[in-house]
C-alpha positions, -999 to +999 in steps of 0.1 A: +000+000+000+014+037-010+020+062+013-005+081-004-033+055+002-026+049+033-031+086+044-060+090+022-075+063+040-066+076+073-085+112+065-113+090+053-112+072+083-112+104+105-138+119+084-163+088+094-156+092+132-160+131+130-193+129+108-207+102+134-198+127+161-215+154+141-243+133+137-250+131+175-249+165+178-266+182+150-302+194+141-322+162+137-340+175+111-313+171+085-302+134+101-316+115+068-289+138+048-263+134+074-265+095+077-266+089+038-237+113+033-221+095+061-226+060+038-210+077+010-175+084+033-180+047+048-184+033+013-152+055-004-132+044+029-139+003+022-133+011-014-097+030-013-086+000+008-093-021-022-087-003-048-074+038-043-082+044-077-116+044-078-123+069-053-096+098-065-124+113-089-150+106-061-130+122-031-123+151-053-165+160-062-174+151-025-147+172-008-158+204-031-197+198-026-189+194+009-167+226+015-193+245-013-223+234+009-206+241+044-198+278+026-228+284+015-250+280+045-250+308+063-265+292+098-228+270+093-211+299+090-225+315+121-221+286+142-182+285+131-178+322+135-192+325+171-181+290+177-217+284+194-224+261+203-187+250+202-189+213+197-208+221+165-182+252+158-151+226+161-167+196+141-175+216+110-142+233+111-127+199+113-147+180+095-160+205+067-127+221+062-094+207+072-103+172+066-120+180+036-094+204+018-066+176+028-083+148+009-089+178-016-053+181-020-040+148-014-064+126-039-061+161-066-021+152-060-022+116-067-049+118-094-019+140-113+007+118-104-016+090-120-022+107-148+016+115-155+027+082-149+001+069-178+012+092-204+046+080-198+054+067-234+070+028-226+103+027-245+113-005-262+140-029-253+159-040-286 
């Protein structure tokens, strides 16, 4: 397993565990949208243990929607502004953002390297 993988895993990983936490505390009226986007982190974390490849492209759209969405409500930007209530404050800044913008960065980074590495022209031995 890469370096790569296994970090993108981790993040993955964390991701799960901050979303359940999340989960716990948010509004329960949103809890259908917060469990199935939950899935859809539990799903890509079994799948990049078999196979990273298939969840580069994934892990890119979901970590945009996610930080878009989290953006674009203005009741999350309140609670991460005033940091109340705090739990809240601390798991969408962790969860929305850091996590999110390093599997951003990391899966963007080793979709590239992918990409380079397949345009590589294969020389022939004579």
């Amino acid at each position: 397993m890469q370096k790569e993988q296994k970090t993108i895993i981790g993040i993955l990983i964390s991701i799960c565990v901050v979303g359940l936490i999340g989960i716990q505390i948010g509004n329960p009226k949103f809890m259908t949208n917060a469990i199935i986007l939950e899935s859809v982190f539990i799903i890509l974390t079994a799948i990049a243990v078999w196979r990273i490849r298939y969840t580069l492209i994934p892990n890119i759209a979901i970590a945009i929607i996610v930080i878009i969405g989290n953006t674009a409500s203005p009741r999350h930007i309140e609670i991460m502004s005033t940091l109340e209530p705090f739990l809240n404050g601390i798991v969408l800044i962790i969860g929305g953002y850091i996590l999110q913008g390093t599997l951003l960065g990391i899966s963007s980074y080793m979709f590239i390297k992918q990409r380079k590495q397949e345009k590589i022209p294969k020389t022939k031995r004579q």
